[in-house]
C-alpha positions as CSV (number, residue, x, y, z in Angstrom):
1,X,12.7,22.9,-16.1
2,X,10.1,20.2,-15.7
3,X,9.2,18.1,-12.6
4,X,8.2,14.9,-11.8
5,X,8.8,12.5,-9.1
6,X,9.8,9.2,-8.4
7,X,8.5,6.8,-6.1
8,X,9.3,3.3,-5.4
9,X,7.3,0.6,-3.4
10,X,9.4,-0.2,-0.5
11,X,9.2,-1.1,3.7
12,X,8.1,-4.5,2.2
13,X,10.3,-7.1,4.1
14,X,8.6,-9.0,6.7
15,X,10.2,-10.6,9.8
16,X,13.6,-13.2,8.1
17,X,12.1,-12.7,4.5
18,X,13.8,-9.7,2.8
19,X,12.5,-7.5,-0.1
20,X,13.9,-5.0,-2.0
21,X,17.0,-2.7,-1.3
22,X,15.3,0.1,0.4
23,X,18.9,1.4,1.8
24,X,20.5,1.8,-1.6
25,X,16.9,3.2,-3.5
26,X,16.1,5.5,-1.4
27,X,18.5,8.3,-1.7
28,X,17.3,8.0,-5.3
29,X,13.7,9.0,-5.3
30,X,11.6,11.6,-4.0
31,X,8.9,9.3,-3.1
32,X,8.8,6.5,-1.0
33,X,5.5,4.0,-0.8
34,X,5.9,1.9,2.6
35,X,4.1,-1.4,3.3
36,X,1.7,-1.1,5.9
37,X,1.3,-5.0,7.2
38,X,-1.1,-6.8,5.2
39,X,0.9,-7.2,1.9
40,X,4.1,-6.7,3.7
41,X,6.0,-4.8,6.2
42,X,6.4,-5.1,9.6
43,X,6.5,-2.7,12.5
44,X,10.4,-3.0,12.7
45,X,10.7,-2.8,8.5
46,X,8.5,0.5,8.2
47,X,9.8,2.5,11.4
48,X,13.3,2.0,9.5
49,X,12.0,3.1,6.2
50,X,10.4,6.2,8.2
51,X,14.0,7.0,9.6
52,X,15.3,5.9,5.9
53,X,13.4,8.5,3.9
54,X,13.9,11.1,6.7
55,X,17.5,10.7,6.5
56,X,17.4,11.7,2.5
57,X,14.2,13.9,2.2
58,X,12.3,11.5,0.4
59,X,8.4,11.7,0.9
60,X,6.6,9.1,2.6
61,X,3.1,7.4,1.4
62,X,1.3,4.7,2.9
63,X,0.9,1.3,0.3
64,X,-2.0,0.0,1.7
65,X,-3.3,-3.9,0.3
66,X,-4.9,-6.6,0.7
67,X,-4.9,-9.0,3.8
68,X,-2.4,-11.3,1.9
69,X,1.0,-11.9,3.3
70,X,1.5,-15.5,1.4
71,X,0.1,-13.8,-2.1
72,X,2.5,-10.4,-1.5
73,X,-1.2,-9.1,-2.1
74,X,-1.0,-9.5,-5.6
75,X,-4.4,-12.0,-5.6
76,X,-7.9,-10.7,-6.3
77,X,-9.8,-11.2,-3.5
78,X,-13.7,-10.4,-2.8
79,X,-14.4,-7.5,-0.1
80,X,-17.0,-4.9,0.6
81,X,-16.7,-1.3,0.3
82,X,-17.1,-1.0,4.2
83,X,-14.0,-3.4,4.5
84,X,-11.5,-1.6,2.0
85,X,-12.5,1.7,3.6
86,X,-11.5,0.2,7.0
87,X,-8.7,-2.1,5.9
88,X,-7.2,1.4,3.8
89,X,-7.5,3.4,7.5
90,X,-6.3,0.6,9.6
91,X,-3.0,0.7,7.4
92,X,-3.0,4.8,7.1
93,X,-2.8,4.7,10.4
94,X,-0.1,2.3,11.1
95,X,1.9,3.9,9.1
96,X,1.1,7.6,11.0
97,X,2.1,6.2,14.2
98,X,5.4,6.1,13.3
99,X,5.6,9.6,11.4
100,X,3.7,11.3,14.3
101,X,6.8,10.1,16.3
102,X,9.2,12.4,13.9
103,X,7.3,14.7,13.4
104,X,6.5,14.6,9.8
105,X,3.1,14.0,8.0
106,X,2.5,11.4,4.8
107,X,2.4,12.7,1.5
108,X,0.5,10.3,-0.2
109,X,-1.2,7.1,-0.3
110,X,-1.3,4.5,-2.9
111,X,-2.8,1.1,-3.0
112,X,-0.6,-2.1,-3.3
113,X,-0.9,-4.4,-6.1
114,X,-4.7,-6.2,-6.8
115,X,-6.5,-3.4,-4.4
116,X,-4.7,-1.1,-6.8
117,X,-5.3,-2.7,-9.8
118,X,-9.0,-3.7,-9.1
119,X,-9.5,-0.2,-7.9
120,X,-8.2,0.9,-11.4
121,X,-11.2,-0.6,-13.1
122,X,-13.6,-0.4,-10.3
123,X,-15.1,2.7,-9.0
124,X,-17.1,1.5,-6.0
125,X,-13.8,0.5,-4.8
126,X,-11.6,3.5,-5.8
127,X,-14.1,5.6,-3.9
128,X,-14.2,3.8,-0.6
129,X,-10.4,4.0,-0.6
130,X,-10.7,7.8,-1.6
131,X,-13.2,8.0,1.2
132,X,-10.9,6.4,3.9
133,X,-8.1,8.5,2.5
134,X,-10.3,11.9,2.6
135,X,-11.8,10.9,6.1
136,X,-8.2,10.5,7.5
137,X,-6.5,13.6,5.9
138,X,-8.2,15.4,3.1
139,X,-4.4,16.7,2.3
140,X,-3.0,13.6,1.5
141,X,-2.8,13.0,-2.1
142,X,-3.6,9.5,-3.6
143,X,-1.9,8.3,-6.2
144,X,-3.7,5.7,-9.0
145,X,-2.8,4.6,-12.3
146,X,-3.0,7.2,-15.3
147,X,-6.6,7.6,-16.5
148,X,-8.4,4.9,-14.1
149,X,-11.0,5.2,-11.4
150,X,-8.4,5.5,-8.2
151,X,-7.7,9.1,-9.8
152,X,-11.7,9.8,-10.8
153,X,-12.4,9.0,-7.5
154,X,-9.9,11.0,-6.0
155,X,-11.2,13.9,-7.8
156,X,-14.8,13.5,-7.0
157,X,-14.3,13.2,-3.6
158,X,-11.9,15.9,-2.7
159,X,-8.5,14.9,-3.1
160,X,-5.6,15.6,-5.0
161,X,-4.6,12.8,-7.5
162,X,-1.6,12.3,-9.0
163,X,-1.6,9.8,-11.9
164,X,1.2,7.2,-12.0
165,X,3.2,5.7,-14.9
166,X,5.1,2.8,-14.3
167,X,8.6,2.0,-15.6
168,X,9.0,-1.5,-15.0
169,X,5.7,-2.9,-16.4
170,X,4.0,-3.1,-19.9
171,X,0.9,-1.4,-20.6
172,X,-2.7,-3.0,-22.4
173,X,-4.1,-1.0,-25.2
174,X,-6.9,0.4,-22.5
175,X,-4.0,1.6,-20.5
176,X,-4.2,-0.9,-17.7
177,X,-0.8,-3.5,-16.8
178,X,-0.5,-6.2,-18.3
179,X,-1.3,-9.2,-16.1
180,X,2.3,-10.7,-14.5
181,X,1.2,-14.0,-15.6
182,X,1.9,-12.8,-19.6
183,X,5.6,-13.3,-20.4
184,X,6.8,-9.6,-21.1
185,X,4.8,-8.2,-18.3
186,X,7.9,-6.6,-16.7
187,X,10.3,-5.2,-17.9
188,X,13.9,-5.7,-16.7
189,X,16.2,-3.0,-20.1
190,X,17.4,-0.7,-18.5
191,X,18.1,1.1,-21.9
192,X,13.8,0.0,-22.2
193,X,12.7,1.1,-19.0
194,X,14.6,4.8,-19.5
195,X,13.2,5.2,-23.3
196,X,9.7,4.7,-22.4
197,X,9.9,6.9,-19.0
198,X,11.1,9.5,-21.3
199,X,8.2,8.8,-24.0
200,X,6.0,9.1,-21.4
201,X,7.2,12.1,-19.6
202,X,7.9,14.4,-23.0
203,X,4.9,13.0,-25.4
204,X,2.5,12.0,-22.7
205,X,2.9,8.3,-24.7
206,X,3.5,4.6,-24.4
207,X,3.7,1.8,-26.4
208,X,1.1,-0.8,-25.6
209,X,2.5,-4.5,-25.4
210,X,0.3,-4.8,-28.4
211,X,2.1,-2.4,-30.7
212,X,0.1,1.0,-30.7
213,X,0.4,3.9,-29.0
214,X,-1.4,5.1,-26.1
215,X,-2.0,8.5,-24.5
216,X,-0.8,9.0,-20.9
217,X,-0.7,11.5,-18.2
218,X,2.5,11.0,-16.0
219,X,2.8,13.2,-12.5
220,X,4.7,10.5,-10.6
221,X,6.8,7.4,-11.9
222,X,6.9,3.9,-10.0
223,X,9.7,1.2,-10.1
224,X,8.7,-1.5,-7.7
225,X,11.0,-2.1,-5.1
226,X,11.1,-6.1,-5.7
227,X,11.8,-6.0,-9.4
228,X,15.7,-7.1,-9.4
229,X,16.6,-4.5,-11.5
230,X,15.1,-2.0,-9.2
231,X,18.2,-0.1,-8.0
232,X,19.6,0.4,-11.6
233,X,16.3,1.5,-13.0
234,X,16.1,4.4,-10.3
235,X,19.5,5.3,-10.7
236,X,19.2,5.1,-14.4
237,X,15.8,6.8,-14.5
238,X,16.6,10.1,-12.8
239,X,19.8,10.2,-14.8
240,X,17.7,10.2,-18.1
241,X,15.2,12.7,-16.7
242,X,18.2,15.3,-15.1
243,X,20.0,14.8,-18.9
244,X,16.4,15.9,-20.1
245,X,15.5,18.7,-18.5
246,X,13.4,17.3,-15.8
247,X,13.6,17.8,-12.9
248,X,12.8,14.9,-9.4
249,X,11.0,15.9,-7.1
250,X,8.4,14.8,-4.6
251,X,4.5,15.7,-5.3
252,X,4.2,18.8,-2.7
253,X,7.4,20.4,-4.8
């Protein structure tokens, strides 16, 4: 039987303002990435999505991003190297406080929205983020999307990477997501969002928004936690994958 695992992007509620369903998703993935404060999160929302993935043996990561509560860290913004290393440590290390406490360790790390998506294309950045990942816990694996920088960098500096396929958003023809400003940027078919996991899992394929096929690597699939459809797609996902001979299960399995 195959393996995979299954993350979502959760611990993203801050203070009154509520994100995601991280009760009801969690018992459905084997990977959890929690916001770490700067995109999202709050000391009170990530020590209960700690306890959370404890309570169902799901894996915890750090989702590290960009100083930008009022964007959700999905803006661009203009930093050095020296800052995303220290921004990427600061937020590894928020999150650890609260995992030291049970005594478990993170899994994995993997950057939230623009950092991740700049990081994709950028290698300069990928590597200070591998490099505050490496300098933290060289056994930490750090996730980045399928065929980018974040994984090359990973690789060259020590790390394991795990390349991530997403179910909930459309791919470019270079194998980078389509901007959420393009209508048809996310995807919110169930029946869709199942088909193409399966593509990608089995053939190692998607389709691109533009029609043609594209090659992909898939070690761990992401649903983000804010998409509405979030809870179904998990649910429905690891259905799909059990019916198919695939197994979920978190990246150290």
């Amino acid at each position: 039987m195959k393996k995979i695992d299954l993350n979502c992007d959760l611990g993203e509620s801050f203070g009154a303002y509520r994100i995601g369903d991280d009760e009801k998703i969690i018992p459905f993935i084997s990977s959890a990435n929690i916001g770490c404060g700067f995109h999202g999160g709050d000391p009170l929302v990530m020590e209960k999505a700690v306890k959370l993935c404890i309570a169902h043996d799901t894996a915890i990561g750090a989702h590290p991003g960009y100083m930008d509560l009022m964007g959700f860290g999905r803006r661009n913004m203009s930093i050095s190297k020296e800052e995303a290393k220290a921004y990427t440590k600061y937020q590894i290390g928020a999150l650890m406080g609260f995992c030291f406490q049970y005594g478990i360790k993170i899994q994995h790390v993997k950057p939230h929205g623009a950092l991740y998506n700049m990081a994709a294309a950028d290698y300069g950045l990928a590597k200070a983020i591998a490099k505050a990942v490496y300098e933290i816990d060289k056994d930490i694996i750090l996730m980045g999307l399928s065929g980018s920088e974040l994984i090359k960098a990973a690789e060259d500096t020590g790390l394991r990477a795990a390349s991530e396929v997403f179910a909930d958003r459309a791919y470019n023809s270079d194998g980078s997501l389509v901007s959420r400003k393009i209508e048809g940027s996310v995807i919110h078919s169930v029946e869709e969002c199942v088909n193409r996991i399966l593509k990608m899992v089995n053939e190692g394929r998607v389709k691109a928004i533009t029609g043609e096929e594209i090659s992909i690597k898939a070690d761990t699939i992401c649903v983000h936690g804010d998409t509405p459809e979030a809870l179904e797609f998990v649910k429905a996902i690891r259905k799909g994958l059990e019916l198919n001979n695939t197994s979920v299960c978190n990246l150290k399995n």
